[in-house]
C-alpha positions, 0 to 999 in steps of 0.5 A: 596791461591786461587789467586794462584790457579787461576793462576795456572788453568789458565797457565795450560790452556794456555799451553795446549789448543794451542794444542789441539785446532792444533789437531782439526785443523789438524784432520778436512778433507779438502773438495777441495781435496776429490773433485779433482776439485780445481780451479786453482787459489785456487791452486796458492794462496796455493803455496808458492811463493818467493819474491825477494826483495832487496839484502842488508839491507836499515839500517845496523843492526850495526848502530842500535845496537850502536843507542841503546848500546848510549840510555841505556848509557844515561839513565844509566848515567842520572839515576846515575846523579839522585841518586847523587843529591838525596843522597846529598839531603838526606845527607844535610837533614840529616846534618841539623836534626842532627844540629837541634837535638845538638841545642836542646839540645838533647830533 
């Protein structure tokens, strides 16, 4: 029960202090502009500035979509291939406990 509150106090915590701590962030007065003298560069590193970069994509998305649709295919498929040969291992194992069991005599 206590782990539980701890969990609890502290997801609450999480929660909120993101923002409270944006509230003090925003109440705090920005020193440049009650000056009213602010160095140009200051000025352009403030600006938002686009970037013009290639016009298509270097890889196509499609291409990686299937990449991964194939990987969890494969693992699926070696996953299931597994289980099989553990199933016929236990099914053989069991098999021959029970043979084991009759050639007792049932003991």
């Amino acid at each position: 029960m206590r782990a539980l509150t701890v969990a609890f106090v502290l997801a609450i915590t999480m929660l909120i202090a993101p923002g409270l701590l944006a509230q003090d962030e925003a109440a705090e007065p920005d020193s440049t502009s009650e000056q009213g003298t602010e160095d140009p560069a200051d000025e352009r590193a403030a600006q938002f500035v686009g970037v013009r970069g290639p016009d298509a994509e270097q890889v196509p998305g499609g291409a990686l979509l299937l990449a991964a649709y194939a990987v969890v295919w494969a693992l699926l498929f070696v996953f299931l291939l597994r289980m099989r040969g553990l199933q016929r291992q236990t099914a053989d194992e069991l098999q021959r406990l029970s043979a084991e069991i009759r050639a007792s005599g049932g003991r």
